[in-house]
C-alpha positions in Angstrom: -5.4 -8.3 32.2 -6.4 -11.8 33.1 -8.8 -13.7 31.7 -11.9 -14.3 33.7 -12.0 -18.2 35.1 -14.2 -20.5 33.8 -12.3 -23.5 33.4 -15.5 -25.4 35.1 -17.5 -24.3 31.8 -17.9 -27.4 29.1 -16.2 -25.1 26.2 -13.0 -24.9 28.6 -13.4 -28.0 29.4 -12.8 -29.4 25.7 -10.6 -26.7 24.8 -7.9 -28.4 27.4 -7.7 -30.9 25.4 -6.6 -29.5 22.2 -3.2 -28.7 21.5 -2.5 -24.7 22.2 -1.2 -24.2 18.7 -4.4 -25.9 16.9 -6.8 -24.5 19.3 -5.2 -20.9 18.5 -6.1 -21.5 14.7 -9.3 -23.1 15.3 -10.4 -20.0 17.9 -9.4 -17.5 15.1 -11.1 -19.4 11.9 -14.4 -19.7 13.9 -14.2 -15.9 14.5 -13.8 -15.5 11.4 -16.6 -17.1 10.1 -19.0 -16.3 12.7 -18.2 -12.7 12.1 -18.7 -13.2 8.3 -21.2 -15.6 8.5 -22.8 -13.8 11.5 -23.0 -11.1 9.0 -24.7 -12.3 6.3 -27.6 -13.9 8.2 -28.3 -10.2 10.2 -28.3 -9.0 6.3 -30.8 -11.5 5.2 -32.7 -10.9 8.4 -33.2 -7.5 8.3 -33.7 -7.4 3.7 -36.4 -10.4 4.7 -37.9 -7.9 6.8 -38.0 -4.8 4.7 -38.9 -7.3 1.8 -42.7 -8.1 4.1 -42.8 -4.5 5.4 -42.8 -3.2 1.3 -39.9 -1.7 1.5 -37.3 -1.3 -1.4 -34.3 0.0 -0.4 -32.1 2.3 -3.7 -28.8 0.9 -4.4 -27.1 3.1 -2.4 -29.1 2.7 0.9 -28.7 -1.1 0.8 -24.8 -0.6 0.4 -24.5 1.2 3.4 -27.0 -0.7 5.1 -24.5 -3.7 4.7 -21.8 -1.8 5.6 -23.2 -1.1 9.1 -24.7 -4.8 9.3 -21.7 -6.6 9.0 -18.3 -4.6 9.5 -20.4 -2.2 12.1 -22.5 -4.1 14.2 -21.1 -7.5 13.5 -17.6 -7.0 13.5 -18.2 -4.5 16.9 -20.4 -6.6 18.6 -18.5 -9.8 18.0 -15.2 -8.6 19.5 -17.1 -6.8 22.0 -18.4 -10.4 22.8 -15.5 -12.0 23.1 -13.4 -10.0 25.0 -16.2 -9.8 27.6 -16.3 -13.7 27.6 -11.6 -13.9 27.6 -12.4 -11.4 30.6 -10.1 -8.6 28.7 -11.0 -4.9 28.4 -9.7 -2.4 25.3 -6.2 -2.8 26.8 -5.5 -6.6 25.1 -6.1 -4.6 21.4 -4.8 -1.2 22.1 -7.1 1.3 21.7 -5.9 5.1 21.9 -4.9 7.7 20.0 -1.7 7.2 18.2 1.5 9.2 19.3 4.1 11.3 16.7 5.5 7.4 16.6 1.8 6.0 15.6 1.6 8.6 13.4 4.5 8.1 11.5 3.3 4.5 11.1 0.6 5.5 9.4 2.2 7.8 6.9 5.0 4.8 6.4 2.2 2.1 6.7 -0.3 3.8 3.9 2.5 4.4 1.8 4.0 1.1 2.0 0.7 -0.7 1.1 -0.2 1.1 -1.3 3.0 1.0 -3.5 2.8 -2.7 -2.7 -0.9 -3.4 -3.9 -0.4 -1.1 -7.2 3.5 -3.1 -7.7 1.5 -6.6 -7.3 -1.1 -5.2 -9.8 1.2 -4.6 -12.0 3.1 -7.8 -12.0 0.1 -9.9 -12.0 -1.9 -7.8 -15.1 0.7 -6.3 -16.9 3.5 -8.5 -16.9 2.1 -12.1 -16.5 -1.2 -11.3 -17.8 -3.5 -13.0 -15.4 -7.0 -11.5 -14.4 -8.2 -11.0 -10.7 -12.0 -11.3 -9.6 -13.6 -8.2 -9.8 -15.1 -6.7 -6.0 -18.5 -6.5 -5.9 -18.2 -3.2 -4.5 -17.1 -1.9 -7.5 -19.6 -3.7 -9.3 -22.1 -1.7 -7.5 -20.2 1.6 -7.8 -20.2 1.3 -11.8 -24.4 1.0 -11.6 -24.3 4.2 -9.2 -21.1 6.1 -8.7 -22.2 7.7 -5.7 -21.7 4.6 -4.0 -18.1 5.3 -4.0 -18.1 8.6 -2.5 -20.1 7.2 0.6 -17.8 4.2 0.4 -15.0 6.5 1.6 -16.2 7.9 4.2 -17.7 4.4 5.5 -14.0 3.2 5.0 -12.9 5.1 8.0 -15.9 5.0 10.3 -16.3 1.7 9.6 -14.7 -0.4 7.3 -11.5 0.3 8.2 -12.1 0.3 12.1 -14.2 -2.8 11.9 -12.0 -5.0 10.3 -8.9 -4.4 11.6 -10.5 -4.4 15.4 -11.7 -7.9 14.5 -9.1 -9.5 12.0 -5.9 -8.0 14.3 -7.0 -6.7 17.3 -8.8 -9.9 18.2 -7.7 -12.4 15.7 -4.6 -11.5 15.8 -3.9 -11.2 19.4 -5.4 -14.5 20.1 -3.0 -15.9 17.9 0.2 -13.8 19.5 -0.9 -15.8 22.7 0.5 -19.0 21.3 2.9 -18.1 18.3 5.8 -16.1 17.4 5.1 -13.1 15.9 6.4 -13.5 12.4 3.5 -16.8 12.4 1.3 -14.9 14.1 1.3 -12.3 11.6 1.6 -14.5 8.6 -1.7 -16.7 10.2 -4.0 -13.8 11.0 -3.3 -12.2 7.5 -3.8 -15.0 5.3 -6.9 -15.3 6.9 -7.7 -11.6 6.8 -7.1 -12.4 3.2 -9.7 -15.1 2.7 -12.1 -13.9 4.3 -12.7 -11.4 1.2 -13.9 -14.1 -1.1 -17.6 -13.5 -0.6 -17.1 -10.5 -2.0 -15.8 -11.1 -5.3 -17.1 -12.6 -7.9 -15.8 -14.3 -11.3 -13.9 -17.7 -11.7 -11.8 -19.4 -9.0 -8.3 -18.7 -10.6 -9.2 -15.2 -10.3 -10.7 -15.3 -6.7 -7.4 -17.4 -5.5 -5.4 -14.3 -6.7 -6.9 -11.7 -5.5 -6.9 -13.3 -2.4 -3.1 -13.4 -3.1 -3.2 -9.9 -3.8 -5.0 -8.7 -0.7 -2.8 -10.8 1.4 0.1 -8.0 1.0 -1.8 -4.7 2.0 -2.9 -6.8 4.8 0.3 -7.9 5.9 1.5 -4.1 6.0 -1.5 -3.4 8.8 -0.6 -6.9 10.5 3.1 -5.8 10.8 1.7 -1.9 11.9 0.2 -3.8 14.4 2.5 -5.8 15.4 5.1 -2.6 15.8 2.5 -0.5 17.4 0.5 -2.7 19.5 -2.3 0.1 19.1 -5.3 -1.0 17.0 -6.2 2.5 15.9 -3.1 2.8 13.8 -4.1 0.1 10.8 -7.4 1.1 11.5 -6.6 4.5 10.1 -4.0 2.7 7.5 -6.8 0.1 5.9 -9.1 3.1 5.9 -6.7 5.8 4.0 -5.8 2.8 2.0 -9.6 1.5 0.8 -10.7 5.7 0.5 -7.6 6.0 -1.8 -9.1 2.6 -4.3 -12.5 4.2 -3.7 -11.4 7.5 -4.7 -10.3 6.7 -7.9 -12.5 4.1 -8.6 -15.3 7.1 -8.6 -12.8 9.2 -10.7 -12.3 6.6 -13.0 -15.8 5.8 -13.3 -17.6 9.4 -13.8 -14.5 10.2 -16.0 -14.8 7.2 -18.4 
C-alpha cells in the first residue's frame, strides 16, 4: 500500500534532503527512543499522579502497570501512529495468523534462540568468566516471586507482541525500504538490542555485554521475520522465549 502524500509538509520537506540510507537509520533510532522515552514519561505521569491522589501501588501492581504503560500503550500506540501518518494499514507488518509454515518457525525459531541465549551464557560466564548486568525484572521478581508468574503471561499479551510489532514490524520494515536484508536485519537488531539498557542495572562492562547477549535471541526473531514476513510469528517466539526465562527464574527463586 502507498504511503499517503505529504511531500508539501515541512518534515518531508527536510527529509528530501537526507541521504535514504541515513534518513532510514535516523527514522528507526528516533522510534526507538520516542517509544522508550515516550514510555517512561507516561510512567512518571501516571506514578506522579497516584503519588498526589495517595495512592501506593504493591510491587506487583506497579510491575504490570509498566508493562501496559510502555510495551502496551506505548509501543501499540506509537506504531499505530506512524503507520497512520506512512499512510500503511496492518498489511506493511503482517499481521495474521501463522500457517503450518509460520508455525514451524516458531517451533524452529524458540528452539533456536533459546539454545543460542543459554550457549552465549555459557561461553561468557563459564568459560571466559565475565559478568552480565543483572535485569531489573528479576530484581523485582527476587523481592516478590509472584512477579514472575504474571511476567509470563504479560510476555505473550504484551511483551512479546509489543516489542516485536514496534522493533520489527515497524523498525524493521522501515529499514527493509532502503537496505538489503542481511543490513536490515543486522541494523534493526542491534538496536532492538540497545534499547534494553534502561533496564539493567550494574557497571557498564556488564551492560555492554548483555547487550551483546540480547543481540542473538533478537537476531533469531529478526531473521523469523524476515522469512515469514508475518509479525505474529516472533511475536509468539520473543513471548515463548521471555515465559521460558520467567519460568525458571520463579523456579529458581521459590526453590532457592
Amino acid at each position: 500500500m502507498a504511503p499517503l502524500d505529504s511531500s508539501s509538509g515541512p518534515i518531508d520537506a527536510v527529509a528530501g534532503r537526507i541521504p535514504s540510507p541515513v534518513l532510514a537509520v535516523l527514522t528507526a533510532l528516533l522510534l526507538a527512543v520516542v517509544g522508550l522515552g515516550g514510555g517512561s514519561l507516561i510512567g512518571l505521569a501516571v506514578a506522579q499522579a497516584l503519588g498526589s491522589a495517595g495512592i501506593d501501588l504493591p510491587l506487583l501492581a506497579s510491575t504490570v502497570l509498566s508493562t501496559v504503560l510502555l510495551q502496551g500503550i506505548t509501543f501499540f500506540g506509537l506504531s499505530a501512529l506512524y503507520l497512520r501518518y506512512r499512510g500503511f494499514d496492518l498489511e506493511y507488518v503482517g499481521v495474521r495468523t501463522p500457517d503450518l509454515e509460520g508455525w514451524i518457525y516458531v517451533g524452529a525459531g524458540y528452539v533456536l534462540a533459546f539454545v543460542t541465549a543459554i550457549t552465549m551464557i555459557f561461553v561468557v560466564v563459564f568459560l571466559l568468566g565475565l559478568t552480565p548486568a543483572q535485569n531489573r525484572a528479576g530484581e523485582l521478581g527476587q523481592q516478590d516471586p509472584r512477579i514472575f508468574l504474571v511476567l509470563i503471561v504479560l510476555a505473550f499479551v504484551l511483551i512479546g507482541p509489543g516489542e516485536e510489532l514496534l522493533f520489527r514490524g515497524i523498525i524493521q520494515s522501515r529499514l527493509r525500504e532502503t537496505f538489503s536484508a542481511p543490513v536490515g536485519i543486522a541494523v534493526a537488531t542491534a538496536i532492538f538490542a540497545a534499547a534494553h539498557a534502561g533496564s539493567l542495572s550494574g557497571p557498564t562492562s556488564g551492560v555492554a555485554l548483555t547487550i551483546t547477549l540480547l543481540f542473538f535471541p533478537g537476531l533469531v526473531f529478526a531473521i523469523t521475520y524476515e522469512m515469514t514476513d508475518n509479525v505474529v510469528v516472533p511475536a509468539i517466539i520473543h513471548g515463548l522465549y521471555n515465559a521460558t526465562l520467567f519460568a525458571l527464574a520463579y523456579v529458581s527463586t521459590v526453590a532457592g
